[in-house]
C-alpha positions as CSV (number, residue, x, y, z in Angstrom):
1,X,-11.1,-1.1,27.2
2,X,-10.7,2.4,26.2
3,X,-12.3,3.1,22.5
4,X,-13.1,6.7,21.8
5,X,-16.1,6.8,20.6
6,X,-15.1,10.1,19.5
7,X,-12.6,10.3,17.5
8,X,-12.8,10.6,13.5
9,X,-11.2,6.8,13.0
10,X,-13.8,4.5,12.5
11,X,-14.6,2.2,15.9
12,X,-13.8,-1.2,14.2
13,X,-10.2,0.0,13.9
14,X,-10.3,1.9,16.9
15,X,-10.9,-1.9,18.7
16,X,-8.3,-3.7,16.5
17,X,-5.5,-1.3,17.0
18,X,-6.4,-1.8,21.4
19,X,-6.4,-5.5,20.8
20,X,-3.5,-5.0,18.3
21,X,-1.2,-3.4,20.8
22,X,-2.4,-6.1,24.0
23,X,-1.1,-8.6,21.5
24,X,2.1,-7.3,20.6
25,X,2.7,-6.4,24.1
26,X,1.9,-9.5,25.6
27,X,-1.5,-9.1,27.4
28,X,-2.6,-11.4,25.5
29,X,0.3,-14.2,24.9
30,X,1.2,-16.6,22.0
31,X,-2.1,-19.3,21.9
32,X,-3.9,-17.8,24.4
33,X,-7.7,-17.0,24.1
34,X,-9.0,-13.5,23.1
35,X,-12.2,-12.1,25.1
36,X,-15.2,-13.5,24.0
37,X,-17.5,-11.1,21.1
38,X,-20.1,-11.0,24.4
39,X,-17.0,-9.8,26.5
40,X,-15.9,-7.6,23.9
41,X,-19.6,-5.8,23.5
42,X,-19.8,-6.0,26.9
43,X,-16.8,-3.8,27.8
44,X,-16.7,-1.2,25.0
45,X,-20.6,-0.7,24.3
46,X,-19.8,-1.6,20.9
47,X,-22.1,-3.5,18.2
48,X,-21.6,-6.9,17.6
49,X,-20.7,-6.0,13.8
50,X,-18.3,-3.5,14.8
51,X,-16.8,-6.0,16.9
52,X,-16.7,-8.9,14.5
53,X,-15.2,-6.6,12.0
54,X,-12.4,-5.7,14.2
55,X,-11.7,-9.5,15.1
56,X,-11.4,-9.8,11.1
57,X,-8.9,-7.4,11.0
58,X,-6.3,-9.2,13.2
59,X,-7.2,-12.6,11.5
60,X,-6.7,-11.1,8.3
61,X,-3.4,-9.7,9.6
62,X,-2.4,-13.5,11.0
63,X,-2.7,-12.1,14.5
64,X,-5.2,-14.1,15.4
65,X,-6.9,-17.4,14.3
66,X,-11.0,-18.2,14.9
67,X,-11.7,-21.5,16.0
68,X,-15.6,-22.7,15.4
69,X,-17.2,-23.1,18.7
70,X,-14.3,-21.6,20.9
71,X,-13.6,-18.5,20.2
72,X,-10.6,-16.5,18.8
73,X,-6.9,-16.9,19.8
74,X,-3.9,-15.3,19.1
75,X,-2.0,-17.2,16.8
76,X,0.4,-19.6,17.6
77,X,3.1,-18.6,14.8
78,X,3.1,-15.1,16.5
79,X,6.3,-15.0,18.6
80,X,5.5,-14.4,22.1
81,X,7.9,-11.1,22.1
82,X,8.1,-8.7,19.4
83,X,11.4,-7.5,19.8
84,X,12.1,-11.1,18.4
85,X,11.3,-10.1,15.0
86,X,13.9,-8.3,12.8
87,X,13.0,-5.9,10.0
88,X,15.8,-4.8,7.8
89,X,16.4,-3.5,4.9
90,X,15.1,-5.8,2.2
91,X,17.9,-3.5,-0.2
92,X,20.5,-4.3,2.4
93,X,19.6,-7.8,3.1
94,X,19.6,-8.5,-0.5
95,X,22.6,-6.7,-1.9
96,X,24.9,-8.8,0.6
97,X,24.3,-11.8,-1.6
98,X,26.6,-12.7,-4.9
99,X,23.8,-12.1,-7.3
100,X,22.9,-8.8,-9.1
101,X,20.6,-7.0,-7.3
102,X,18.6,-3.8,-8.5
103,X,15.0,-1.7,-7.5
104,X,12.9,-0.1,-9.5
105,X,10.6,2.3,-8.5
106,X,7.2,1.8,-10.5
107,X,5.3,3.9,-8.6
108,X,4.8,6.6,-6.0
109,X,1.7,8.9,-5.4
110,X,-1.1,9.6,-2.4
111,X,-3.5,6.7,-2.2
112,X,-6.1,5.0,-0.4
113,X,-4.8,2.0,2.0
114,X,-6.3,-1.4,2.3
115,X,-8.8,-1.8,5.2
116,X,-5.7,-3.2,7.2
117,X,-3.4,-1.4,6.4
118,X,-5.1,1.7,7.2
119,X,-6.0,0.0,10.5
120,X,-2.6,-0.8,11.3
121,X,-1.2,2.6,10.5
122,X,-4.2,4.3,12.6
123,X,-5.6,6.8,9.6
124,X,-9.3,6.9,8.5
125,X,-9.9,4.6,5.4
126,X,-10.9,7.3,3.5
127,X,-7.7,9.6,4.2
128,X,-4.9,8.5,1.6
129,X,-1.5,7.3,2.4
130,X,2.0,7.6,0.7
131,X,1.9,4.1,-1.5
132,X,5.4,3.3,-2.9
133,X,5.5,0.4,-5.7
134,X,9.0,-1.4,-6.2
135,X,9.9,-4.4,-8.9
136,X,13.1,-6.1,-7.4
137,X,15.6,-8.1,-9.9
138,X,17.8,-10.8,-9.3
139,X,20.7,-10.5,-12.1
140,X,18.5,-8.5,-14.4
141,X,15.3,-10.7,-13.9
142,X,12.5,-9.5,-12.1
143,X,11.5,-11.2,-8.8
144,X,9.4,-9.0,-6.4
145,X,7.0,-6.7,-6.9
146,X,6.7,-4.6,-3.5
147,X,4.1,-2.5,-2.7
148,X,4.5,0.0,0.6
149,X,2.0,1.9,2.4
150,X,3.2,5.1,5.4
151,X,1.5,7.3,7.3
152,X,1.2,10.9,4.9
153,X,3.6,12.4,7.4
154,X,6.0,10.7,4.8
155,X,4.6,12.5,2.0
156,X,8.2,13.4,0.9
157,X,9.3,10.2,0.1
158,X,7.3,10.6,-2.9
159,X,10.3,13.1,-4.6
160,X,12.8,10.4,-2.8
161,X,15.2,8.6,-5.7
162,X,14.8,5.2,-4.4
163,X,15.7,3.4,-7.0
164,X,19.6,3.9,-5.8
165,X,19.0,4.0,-2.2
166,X,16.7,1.9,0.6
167,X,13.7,3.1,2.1
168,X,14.8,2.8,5.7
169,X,18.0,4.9,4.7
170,X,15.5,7.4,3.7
171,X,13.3,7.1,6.4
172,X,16.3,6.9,9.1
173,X,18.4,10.4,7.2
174,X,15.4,12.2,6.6
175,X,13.0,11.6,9.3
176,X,15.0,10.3,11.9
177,X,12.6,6.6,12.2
178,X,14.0,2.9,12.4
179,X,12.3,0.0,12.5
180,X,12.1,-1.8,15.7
181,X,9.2,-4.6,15.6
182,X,6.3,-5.8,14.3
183,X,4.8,-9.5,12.5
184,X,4.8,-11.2,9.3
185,X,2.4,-13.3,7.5
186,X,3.2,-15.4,4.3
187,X,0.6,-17.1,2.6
188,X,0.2,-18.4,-1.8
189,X,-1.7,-15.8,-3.8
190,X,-1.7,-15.5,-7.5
191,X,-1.0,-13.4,-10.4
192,X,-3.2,-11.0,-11.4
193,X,-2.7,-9.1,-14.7
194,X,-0.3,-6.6,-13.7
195,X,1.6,-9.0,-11.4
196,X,1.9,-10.9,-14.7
197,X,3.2,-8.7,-16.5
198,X,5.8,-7.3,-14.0
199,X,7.2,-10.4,-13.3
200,X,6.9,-11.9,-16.6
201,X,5.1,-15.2,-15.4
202,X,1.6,-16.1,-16.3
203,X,-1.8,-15.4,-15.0
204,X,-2.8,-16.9,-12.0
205,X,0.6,-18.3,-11.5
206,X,1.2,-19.1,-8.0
207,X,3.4,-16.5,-5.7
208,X,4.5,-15.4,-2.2
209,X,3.0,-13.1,-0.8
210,X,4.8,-12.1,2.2
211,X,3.0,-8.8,4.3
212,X,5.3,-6.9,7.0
213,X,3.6,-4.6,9.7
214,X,6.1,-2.5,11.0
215,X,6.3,-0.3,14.1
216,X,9.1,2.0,14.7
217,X,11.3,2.5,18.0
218,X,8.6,4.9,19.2
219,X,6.0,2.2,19.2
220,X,4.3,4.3,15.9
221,X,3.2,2.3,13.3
222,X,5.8,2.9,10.8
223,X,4.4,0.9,7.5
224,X,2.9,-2.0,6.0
225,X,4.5,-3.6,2.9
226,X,3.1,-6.4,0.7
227,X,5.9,-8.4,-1.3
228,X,4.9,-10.5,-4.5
229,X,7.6,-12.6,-5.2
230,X,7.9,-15.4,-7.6
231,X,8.3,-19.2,-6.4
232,X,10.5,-19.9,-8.7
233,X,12.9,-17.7,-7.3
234,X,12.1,-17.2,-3.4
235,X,13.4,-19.4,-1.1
236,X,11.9,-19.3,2.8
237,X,14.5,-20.3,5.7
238,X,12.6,-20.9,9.1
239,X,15.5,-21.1,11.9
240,X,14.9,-23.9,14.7
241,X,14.7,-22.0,18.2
């Protein structure tokens, strides 16, 4: 397994994005059982920590799941093939219903990524990324609160009026970069303050939290986006293959 012990990323991420890329690829398939932490120390000359922190990474990502006693697996919710999973534009998808639908743009500045995230987009932790945040409304009432994290090569998104047009427009017109694949995970958080008061519900009120990581048509990470969305309002359609 080739980790370069190197470079100026840090080795845990170095491991996850390898074991990352095997996944989505299909090395390792749907269900099927990850190398062992021995295997893993074994092969790279990594520490068991450094190892253990990269496994957390893909769990934490809903890559893969750890099951006491046997090991970790890739998750069974993970479509075998990637090109299975369709990103488009939430702006697009959304405005092709019959309600009212408008963005906000709350935020948009140079920032430090989650662990994860900056994992999944390949960048030191410490190095900061462009982070976009976006409140979403439904005939006037707020919804989603979106928060978006891109390499800095996208650094001039941050003068981008996206309030009145998507992010993948902007992305496709003025750097030439689609989506093409990637994962989702869903799971319940709940409000903090700010997510509160965004989306005018109470504290700790349970929400969707629905996290996209995204790789373009060049096989580059492209983004990772975190949507907060109110259950009240969200509705989750699971087709039957």
């Amino acid at each position: 397994m080739n980790v370069r012990t190197t470079s100026t990323d840090a080795l845990y991420c170095q491991l996850a994005e390898e074991l990352r890329s095997k996944i989505i690829r299909g090395v390792y398939p749907c269900g099927s059982k990850l190398p062992s932490e021995s295997e893993l120390i074994a092969d790279t000359g990594l520490s068991r920590s450094t190892v253990r922190h990269a496994l957390k990474i893909l769990v934490d990502e809903g890559l893969v799941a750890k099951k006491r006693g046997r090991g970790a697996f890739v998750s069974k919710t993970l479509q075998s093939h990637a090109d299975e999973t369709v990103f488009s534009s939430f702006t697009t998808s959304m405005q092709g219903g019959r309600s009212e639908f408008e963005t906000r743009l709350v935020d948009a500045r140079m920032a430090d990524a989650p662990s994860d995230t900056a994992s999944f987009l390949r960048v030191d932790p410490a190095s900061p990324v462009v982070e976009l945040v976006r409140l979403r409304y439904l005939d006037r009432e707020a919804f989603c609160l979106e928060t978006t994290w891109l390499p800095r090569e996208f650094k001039e998104l941050l003068d981008t009026d996206l309030d009145r047009r998507s992010l993948y427009t902007a992305l496709r017109e003025r750097f030439h970069r689609v989506p093409a694949n990637g994962h989702k995970t869903f799971e319940v958080c709940f409000a903090r303050p700010r997510e509160a008061f965004l989306l005018d519900v109470e504290r700790d009120t349970a929400l969707m939290l629905v996290t996209d990581f995204v790789y373009g048509i060049d096989g580059r990470p492209l983004h990772v986006s975190k949507r907060v969305m109110r259950t009240d309002k969200t509705k989750y359609t699971e087709p039957i293959r």
